[in-house]
TISEKE-615802 format. One record per atom (N, C-alpha, C): x, y, z; residue number from 1; atom name; residue in three letters. Coordinates in steps of 0.1 Angstrom, whole numbers, plus 2048, in hexadecimal, padded with zeros to 3 digits. Layout:
TISEKE-615802
R X Y Z NUM CA ALA
...
END
This chain:
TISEKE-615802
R 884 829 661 1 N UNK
R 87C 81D 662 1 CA UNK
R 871 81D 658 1 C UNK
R 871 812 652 2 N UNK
R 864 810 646 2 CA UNK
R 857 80F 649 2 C UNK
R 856 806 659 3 N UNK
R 849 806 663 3 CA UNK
R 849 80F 66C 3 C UNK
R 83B 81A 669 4 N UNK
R 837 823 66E 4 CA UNK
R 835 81F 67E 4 C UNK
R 82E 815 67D 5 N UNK
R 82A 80B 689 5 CA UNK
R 834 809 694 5 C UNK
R 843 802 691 6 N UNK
R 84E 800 695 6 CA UNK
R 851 80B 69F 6 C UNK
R 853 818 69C 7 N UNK
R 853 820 6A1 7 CA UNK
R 84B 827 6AE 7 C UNK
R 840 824 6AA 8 N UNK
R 839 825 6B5 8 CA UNK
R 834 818 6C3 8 C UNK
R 83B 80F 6BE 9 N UNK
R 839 801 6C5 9 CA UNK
R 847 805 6CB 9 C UNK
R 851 80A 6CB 10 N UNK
R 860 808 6CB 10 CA UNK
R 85D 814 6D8 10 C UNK
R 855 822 6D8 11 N UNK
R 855 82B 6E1 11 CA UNK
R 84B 827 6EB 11 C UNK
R 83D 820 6E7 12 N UNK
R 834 81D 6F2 12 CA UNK
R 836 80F 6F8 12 C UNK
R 83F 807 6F6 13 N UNK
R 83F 7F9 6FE 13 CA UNK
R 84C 7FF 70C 13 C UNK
R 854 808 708 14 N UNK
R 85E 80A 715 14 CA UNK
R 852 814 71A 14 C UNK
R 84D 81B 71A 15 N UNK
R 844 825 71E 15 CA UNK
R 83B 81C 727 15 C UNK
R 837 811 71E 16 N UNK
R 826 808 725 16 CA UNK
R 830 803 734 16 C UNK
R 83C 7FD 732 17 N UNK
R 844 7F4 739 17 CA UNK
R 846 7FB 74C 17 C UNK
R 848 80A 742 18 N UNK
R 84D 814 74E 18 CA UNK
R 840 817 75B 18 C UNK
R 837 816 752 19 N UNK
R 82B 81D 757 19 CA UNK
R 824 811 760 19 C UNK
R 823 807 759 20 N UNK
R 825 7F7 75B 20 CA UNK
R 828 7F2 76B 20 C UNK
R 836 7F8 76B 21 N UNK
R 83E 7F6 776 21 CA UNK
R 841 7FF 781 21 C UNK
R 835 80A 77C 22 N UNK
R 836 814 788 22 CA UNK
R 82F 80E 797 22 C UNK
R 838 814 7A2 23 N UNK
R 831 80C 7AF 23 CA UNK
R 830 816 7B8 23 C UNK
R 82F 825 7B3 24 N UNK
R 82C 82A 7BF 24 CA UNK
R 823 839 7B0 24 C UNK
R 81A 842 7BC 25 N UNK
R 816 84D 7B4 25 CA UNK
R 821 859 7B0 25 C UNK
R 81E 860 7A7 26 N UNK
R 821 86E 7A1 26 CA UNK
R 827 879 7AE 26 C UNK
R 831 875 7B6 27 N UNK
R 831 881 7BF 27 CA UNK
R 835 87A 7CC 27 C UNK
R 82E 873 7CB 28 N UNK
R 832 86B 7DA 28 CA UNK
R 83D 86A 7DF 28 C UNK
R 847 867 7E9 29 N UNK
R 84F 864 7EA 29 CA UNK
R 851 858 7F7 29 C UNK
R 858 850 7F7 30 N UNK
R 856 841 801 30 CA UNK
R 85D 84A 80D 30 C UNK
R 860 843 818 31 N UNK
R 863 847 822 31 CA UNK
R 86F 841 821 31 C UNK
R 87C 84C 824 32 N UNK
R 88B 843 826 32 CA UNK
R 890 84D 831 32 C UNK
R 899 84A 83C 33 N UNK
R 89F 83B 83F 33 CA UNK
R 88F 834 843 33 C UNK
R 892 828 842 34 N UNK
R 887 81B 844 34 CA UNK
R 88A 812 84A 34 C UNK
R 883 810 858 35 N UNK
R 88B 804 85F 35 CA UNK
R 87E 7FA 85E 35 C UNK
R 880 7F1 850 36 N UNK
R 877 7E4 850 36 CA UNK
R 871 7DC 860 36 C UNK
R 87E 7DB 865 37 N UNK
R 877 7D5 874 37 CA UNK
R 870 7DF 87F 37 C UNK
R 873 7E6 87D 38 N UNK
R 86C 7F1 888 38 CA UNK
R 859 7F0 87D 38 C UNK
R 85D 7ED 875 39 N UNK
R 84C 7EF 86A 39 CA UNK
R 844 7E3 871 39 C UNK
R 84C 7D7 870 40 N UNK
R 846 7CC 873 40 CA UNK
R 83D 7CA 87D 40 C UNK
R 835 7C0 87E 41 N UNK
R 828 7BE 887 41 CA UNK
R 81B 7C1 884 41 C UNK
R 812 7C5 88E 42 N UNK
R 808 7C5 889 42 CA UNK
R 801 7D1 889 42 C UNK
R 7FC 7D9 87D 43 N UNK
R 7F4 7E2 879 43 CA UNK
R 7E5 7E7 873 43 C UNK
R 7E1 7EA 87C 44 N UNK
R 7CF 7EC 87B 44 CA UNK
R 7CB 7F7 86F 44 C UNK
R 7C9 7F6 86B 45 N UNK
R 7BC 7FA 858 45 CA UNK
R 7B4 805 861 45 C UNK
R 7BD 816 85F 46 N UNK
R 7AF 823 861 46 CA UNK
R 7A7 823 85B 46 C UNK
R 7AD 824 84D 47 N UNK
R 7A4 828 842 47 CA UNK
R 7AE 81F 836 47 C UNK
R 7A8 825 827 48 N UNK
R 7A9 819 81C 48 CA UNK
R 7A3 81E 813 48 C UNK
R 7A4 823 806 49 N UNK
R 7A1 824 7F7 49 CA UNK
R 79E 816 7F6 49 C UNK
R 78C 817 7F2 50 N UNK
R 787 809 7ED 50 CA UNK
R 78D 800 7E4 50 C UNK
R 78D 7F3 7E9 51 N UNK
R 790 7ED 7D9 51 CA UNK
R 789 7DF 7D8 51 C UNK
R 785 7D8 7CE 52 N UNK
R 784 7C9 7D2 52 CA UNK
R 786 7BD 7DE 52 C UNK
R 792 7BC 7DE 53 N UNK
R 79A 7B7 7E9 53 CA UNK
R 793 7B7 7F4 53 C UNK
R 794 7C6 7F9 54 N UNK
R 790 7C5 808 54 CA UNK
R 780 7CD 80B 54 C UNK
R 77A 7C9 7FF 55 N UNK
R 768 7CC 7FD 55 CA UNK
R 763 7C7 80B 55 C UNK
R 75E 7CB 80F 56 N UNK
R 751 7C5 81B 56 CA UNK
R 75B 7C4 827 56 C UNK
R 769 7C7 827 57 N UNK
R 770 7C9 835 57 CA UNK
R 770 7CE 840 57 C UNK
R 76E 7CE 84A 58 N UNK
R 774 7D8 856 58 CA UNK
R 77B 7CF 861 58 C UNK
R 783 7D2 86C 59 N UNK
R 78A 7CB 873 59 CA UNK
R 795 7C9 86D 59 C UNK
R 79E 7D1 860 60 N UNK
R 7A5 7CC 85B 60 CA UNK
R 7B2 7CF 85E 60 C UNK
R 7BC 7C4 861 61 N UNK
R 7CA 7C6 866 61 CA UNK
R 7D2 7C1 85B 61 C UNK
R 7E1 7C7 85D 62 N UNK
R 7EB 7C1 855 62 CA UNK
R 7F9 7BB 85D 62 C UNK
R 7F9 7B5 85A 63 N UNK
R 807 7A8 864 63 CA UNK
R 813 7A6 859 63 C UNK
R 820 7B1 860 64 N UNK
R 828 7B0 858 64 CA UNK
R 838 7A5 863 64 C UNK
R 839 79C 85A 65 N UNK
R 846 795 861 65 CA UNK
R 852 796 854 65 C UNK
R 85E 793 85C 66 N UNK
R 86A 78E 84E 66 CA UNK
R 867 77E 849 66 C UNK
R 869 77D 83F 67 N UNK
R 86C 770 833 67 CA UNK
R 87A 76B 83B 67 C UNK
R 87C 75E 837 68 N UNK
R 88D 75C 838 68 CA UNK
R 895 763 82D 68 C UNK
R 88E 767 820 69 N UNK
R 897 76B 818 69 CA UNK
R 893 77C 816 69 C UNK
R 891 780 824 70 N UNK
R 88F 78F 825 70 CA UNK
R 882 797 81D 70 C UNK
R 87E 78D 817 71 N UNK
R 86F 795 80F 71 CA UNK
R 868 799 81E 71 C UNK
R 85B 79D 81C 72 N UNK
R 854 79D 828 72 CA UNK
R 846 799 825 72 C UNK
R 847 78F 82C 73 N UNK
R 834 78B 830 73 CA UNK
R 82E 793 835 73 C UNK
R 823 792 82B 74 N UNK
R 817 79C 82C 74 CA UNK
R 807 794 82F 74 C UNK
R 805 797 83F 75 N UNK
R 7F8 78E 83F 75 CA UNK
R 7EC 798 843 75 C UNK
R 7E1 79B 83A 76 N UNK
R 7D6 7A5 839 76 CA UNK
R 7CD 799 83E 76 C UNK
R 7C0 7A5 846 77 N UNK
R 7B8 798 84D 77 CA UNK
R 7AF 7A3 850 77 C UNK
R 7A3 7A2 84B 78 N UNK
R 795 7AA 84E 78 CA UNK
R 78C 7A1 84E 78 C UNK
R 785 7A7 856 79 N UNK
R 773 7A0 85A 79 CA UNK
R 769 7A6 84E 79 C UNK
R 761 79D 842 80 N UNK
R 75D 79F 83D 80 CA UNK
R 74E 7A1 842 80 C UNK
R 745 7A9 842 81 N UNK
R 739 7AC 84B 81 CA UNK
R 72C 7A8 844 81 C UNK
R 72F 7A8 83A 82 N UNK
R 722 7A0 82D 82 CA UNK
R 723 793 82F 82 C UNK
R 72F 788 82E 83 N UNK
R 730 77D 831 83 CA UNK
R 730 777 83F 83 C UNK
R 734 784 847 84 N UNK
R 738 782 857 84 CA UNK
R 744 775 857 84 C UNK
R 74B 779 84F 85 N UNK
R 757 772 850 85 CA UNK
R 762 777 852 85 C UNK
R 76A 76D 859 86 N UNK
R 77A 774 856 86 CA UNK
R 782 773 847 86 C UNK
R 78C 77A 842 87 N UNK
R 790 777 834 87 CA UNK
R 7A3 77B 839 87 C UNK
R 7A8 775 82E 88 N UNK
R 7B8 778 832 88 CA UNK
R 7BB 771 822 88 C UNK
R 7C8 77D 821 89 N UNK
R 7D6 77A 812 89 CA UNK
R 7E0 77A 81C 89 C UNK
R 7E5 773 818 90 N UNK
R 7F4 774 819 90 CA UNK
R 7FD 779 80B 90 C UNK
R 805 780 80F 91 N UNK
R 80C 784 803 91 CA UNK
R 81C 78B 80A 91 C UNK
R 826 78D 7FE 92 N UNK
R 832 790 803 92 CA UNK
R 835 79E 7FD 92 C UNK
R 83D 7A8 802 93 N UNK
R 84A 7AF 7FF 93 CA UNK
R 853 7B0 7FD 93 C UNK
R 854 7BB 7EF 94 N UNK
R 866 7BB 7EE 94 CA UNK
R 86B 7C6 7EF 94 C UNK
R 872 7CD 7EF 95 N UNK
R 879 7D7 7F0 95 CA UNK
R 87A 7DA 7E3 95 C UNK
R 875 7E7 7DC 96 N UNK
R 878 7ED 7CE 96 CA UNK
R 888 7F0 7CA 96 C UNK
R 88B 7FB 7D5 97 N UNK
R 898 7FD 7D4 97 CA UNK
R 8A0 7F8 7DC 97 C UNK
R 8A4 802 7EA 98 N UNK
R 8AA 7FD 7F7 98 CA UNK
R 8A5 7F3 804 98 C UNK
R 8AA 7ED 80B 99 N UNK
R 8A0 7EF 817 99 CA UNK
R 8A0 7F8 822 99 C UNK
R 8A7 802 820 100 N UNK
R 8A5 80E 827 100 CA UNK
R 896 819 823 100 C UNK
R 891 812 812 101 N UNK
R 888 81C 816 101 CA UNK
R 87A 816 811 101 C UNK
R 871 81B 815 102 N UNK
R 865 812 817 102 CA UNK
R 85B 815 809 102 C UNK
R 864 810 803 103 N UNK
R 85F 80F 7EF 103 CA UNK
R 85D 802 7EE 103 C UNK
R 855 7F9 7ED 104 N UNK
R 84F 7EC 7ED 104 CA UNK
R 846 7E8 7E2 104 C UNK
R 848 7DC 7DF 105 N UNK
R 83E 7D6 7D7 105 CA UNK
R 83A 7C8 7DC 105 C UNK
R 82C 7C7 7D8 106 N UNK
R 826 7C1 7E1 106 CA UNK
R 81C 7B4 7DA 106 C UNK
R 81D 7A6 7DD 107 N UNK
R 816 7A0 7D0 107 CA UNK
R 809 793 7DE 107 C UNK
R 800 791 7D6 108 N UNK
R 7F8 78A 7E1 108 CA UNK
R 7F3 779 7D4 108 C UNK
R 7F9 77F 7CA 109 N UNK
R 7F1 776 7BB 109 CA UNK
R 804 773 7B3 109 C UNK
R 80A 76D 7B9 110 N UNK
R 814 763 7AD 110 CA UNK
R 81E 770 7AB 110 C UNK
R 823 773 7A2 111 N UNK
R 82A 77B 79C 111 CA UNK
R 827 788 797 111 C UNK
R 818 791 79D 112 N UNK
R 816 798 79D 112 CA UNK
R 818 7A3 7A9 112 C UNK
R 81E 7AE 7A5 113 N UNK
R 81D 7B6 7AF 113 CA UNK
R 819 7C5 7B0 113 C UNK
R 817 7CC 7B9 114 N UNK
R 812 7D8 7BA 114 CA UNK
R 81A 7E2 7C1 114 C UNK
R 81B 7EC 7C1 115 N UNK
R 821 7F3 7CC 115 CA UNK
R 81E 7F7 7DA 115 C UNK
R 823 7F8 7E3 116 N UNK
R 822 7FA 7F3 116 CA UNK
R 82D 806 7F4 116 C UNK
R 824 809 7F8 117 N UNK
R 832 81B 7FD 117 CA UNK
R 82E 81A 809 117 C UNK
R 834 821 814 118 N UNK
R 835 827 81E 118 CA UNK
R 837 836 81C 118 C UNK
R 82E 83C 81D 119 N UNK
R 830 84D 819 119 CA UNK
R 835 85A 821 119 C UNK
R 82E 854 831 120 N UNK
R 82C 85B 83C 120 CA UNK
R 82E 853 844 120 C UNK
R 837 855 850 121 N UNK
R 837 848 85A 121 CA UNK
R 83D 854 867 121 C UNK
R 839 854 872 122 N UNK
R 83E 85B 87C 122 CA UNK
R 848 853 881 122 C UNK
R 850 859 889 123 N UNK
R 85B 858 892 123 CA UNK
R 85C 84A 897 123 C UNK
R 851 849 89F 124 N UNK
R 84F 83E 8A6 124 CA UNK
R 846 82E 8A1 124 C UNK
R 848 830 896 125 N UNK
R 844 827 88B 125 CA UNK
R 835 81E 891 125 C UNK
R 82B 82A 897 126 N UNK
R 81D 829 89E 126 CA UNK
R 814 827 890 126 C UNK
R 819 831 888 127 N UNK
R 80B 838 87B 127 CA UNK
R 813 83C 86B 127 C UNK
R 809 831 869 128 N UNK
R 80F 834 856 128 CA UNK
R 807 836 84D 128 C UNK
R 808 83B 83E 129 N UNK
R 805 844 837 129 CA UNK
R 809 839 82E 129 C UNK
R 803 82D 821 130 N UNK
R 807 828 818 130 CA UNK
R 803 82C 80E 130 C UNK
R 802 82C 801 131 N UNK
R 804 82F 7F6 131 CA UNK
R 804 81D 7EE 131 C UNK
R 7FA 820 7E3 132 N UNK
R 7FD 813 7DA 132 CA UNK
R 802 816 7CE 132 C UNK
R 806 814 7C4 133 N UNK
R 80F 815 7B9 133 CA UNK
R 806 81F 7B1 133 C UNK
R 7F8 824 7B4 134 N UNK
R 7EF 832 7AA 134 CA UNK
R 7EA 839 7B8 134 C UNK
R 7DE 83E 7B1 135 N UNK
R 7D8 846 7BB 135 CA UNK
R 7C9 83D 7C0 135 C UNK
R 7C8 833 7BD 136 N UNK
R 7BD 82D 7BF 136 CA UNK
R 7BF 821 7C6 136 C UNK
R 7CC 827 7D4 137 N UNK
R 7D1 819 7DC 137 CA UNK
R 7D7 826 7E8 137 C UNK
R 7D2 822 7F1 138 N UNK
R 7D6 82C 7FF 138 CA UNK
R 7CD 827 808 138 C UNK
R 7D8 826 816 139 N UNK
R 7D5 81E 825 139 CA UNK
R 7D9 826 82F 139 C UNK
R 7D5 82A 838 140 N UNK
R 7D8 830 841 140 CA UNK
R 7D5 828 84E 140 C UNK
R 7E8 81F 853 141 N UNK
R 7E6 819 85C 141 CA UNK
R 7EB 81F 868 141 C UNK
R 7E8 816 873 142 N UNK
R 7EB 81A 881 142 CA UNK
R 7F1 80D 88A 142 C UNK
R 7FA 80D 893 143 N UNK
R 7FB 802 89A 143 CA UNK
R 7EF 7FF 8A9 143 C UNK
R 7E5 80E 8A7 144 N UNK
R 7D6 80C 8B3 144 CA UNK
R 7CD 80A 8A8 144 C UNK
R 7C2 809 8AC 145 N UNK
R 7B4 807 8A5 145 CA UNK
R 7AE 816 8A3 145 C UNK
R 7B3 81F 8A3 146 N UNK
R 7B1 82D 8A6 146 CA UNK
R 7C3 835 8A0 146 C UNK
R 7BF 842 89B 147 N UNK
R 7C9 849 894 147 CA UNK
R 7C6 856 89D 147 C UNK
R 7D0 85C 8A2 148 N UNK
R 7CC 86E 8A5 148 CA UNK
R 7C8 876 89C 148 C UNK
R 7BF 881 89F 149 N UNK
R 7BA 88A 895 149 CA UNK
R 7C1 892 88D 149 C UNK
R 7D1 893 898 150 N UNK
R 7D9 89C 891 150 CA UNK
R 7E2 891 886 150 C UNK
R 7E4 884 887 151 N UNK
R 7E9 87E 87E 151 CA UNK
R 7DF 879 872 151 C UNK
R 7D6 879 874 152 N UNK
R 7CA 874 867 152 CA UNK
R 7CA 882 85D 152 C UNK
R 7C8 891 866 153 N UNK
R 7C9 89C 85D 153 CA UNK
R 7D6 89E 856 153 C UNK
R 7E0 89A 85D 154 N UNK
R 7EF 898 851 154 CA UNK
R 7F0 893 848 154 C UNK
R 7E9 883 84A 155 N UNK
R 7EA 87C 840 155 CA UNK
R 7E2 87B 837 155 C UNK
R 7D7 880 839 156 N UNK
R 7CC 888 834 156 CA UNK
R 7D0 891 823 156 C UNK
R 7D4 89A 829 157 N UNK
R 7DD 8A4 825 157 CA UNK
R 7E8 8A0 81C 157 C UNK
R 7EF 898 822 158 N UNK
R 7FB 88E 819 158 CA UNK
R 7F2 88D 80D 158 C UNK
R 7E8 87F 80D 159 N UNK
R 7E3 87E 803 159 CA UNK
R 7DB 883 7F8 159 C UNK
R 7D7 88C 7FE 160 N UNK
R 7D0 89A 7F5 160 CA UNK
R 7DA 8A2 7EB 160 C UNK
R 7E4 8A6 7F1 161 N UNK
R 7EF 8A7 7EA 161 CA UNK
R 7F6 8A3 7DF 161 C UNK
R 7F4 896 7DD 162 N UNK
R 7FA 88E 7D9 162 CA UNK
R 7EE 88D 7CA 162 C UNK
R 7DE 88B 7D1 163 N UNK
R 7D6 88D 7C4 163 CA UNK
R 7CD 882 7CA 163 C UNK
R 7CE 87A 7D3 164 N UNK
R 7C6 874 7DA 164 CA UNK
R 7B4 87C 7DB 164 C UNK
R 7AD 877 7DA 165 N UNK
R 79C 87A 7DC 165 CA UNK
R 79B 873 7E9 165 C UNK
R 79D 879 7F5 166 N UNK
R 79F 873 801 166 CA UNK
R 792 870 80B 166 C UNK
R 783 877 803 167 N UNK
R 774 877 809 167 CA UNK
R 771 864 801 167 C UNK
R 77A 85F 7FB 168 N UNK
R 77A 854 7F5 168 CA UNK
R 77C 848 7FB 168 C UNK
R 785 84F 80B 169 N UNK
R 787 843 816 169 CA UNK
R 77E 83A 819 169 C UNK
R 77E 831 81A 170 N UNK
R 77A 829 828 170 CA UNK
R 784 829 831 170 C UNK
R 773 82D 83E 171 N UNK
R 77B 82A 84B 171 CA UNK
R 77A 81E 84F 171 C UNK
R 783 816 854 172 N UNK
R 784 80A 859 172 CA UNK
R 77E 807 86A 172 C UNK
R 773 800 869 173 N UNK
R 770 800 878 173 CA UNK
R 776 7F7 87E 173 C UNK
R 779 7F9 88B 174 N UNK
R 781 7EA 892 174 CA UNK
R 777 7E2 89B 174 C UNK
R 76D 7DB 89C 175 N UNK
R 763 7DB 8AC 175 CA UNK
R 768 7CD 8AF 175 C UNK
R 770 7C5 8A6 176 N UNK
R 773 7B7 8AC 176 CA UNK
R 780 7B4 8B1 176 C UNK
END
């Protein structure tokens, strides 16, 4: 090649693309078998890696139903406590790979999306462990307003593992 340039535009644009389109962390792994409907309904916000979004939150739930064309609606809804307002996105789900396994991406803005993992999920599909596409996106939900001490220290633990800064949490209060 005559352009030095070329070359290196030719190795970092598949590289940018890859990295680009990553939707889950370094290590993680989603939870499979995945039964999307047993996920569904409604799920209360333990805790939460800060972000924009859900600044000034607590009371925060997530409301998962099916689409007709199997995506899944995603309806987040926190009480803002600075504004003393309610706030809500709606946004959808797709399945990365299978729908057996809970590798998701997840968009609230047009054709943008993010990743949603399901990382840790018990038996009885009570308490989950999500994961967002880096390390600077992790939820720890519950289907009570309250998590057990022995499942918060698991998932706890999950995330630390993984590379998570987990004294980073917020906890999510529920009083409404």
């Amino acid at each position: 090649m005559k352009n030095p340039y070329m070359k290196t535009l030719l190795i970092a644009v598949p590289l940018f693309t890859l990295t680009a389109c990553a939707t889950i962390p370094r290590g993680a792994v989603a939870v499979s078998p995945f039964d999307v409907n047993r996920y569904l309904g409604v799920w209360y916000e333990i805790a939460r890696m800060d972000f924009k979004f859900e600044k000034d939150l607590n009371n925060v739930t997530a409301t998962y139903s099916l689409n007709n064309d199997n995506t899944v609606k995603v309806q987040n809804r926190g009480f803002n406590y600075i504004q003393n307002e309610w706030k809500e996105s709606i946004g959808k789900a797709k399945f990365v790979n299978r729908t057996d396994e809970a590798k998701l991406k997840v968009s609230f803005f047009g054709p943008f999306y993010s990743g949603y993992n399901v990382i840790a999920l018990d038996s009885e599909y009570k308490y989950a462990l999500v994961a967002g596409k880096n390390l600077k996106y992790l939820w720890i939900l519950s289907r009570e307003k309250t998590i057990p001490e022995d499942i918060r220290i698991s998932y706890l633990n999950i995330a630390k593992d993984l590379g998570y800064t987990t004294d980073e949490l917020i906890w999510t209060g529920h009083d409404k």
